[in-house]
MARMI-486485 format. One record per residue (C-alpha): x negated, z negated, y negated. Coordinates in steps of 0.1 Angstrom, whole numbers, padded with zeros to 4 digits, always signed. Layout:
// MARMI-486485
XZY
...
This chain:
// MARMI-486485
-0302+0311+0343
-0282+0341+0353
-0251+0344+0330
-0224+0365+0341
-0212+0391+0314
-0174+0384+0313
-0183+0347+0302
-0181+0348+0261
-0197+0315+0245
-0178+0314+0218
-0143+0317+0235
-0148+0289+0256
-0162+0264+0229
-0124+0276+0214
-0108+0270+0246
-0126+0237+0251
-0118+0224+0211
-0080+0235+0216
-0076+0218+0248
-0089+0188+0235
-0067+0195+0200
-0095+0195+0177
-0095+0215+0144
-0119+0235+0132
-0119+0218+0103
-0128+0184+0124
-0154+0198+0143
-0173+0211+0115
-0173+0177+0101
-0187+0168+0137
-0212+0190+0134
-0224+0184+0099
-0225+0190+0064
-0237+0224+0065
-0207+0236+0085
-0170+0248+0075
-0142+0259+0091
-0149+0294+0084
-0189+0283+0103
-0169+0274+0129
-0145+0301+0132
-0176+0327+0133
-0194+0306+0164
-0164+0309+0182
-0169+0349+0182
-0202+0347+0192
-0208+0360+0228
-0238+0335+0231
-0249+0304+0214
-0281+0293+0212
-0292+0262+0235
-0298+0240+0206
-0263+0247+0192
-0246+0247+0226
-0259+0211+0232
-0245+0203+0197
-0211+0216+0201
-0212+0202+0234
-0218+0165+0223
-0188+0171+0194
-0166+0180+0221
-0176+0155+0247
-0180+0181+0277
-0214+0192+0297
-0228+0221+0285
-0226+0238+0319
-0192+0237+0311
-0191+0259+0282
-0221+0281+0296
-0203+0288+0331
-0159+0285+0324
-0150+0321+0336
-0112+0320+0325
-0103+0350+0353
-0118+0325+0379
-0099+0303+0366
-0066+0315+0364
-0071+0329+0404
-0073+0292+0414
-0044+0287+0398
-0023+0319+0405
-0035+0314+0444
-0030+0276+0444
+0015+0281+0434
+0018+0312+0455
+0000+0304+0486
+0027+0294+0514
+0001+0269+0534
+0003+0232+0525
-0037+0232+0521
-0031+0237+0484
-0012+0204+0484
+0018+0218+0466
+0049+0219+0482
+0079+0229+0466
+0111+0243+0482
+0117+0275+0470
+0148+0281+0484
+0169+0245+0486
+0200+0247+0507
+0222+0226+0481
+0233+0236+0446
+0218+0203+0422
+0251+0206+0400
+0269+0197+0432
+0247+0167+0438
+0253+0159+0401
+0291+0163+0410
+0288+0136+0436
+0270+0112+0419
+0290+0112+0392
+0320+0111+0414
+0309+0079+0428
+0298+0063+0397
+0335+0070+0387
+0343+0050+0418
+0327+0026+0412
+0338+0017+0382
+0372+0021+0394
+0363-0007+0419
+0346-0029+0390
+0376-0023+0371
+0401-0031+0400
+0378-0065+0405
+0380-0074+0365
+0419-0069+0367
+0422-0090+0396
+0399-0123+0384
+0418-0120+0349
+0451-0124+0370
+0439-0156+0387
+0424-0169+0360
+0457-0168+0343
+0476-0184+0372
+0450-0209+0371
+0459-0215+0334
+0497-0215+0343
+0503-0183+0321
């Protein structure tokens, strides 16, 4: 297995626990009786981890260990940075960057309208309580 030297073991079993909000704390009780919070906190500076641990930690955090072995965070974050800025809809996020209203005018209207129609529903109330009371002979 070639591992590629910018990948750190113990960061990603960190970014995998916090992603999944798990504790230290909780994961050493995962892991056992023999481990603390302070165990814990020294595997996650670790460069590598054993295989045997690895497939431990794994289990605890419910993920393949391919997954902790291979995450390359800069990887990562370029198919993310590439994915918002590219300007091709292959990325299958499309956004306008540059909308040709102002959305506090379209919350204007709307609210001008609602205010319309209660106006209307008001107008309609006035008017059934007026025959009503001819019906009555008021």
């Amino acid at each position: 297995m070639i591992m590629n030297s910018t990948i750190h073991h113990g960061r990603n079993i960190k970014r995998f626990r916090e992603m999944l909000g798990i504790k230290q704390e909780a994961m050493a009780d995962a892991l056992g009786a023999d481990w603390s919070q302070k165990k814990v906190s020294l595997l996650e500076q670790r460069e590598k981890v054993e295989e045997e641990l690895m497939k431990q930690v794994a289990a605890v955090l419910n993920v393949p260990v391919e997954a902790i072995e291979k995450f390359d965070q800069e990887f990562a974050v370029n198919i993310i940075s590439n994915s918002f800025t590219a300007h091709d809809q292959a990325t299958g996020f499309i956004y306008n960057q540059n909308p040709t209203f102002n959305p506090l005018d379209k919350l204007l209207e709307v609210m001008e309208e609602n205010k319309k129609l209660y106006e209307r529903l008001l107008e309609s109330e006035r008017e059934k309580v007026a025959f009503l009371s001819k019906l009555v002979g008021k």
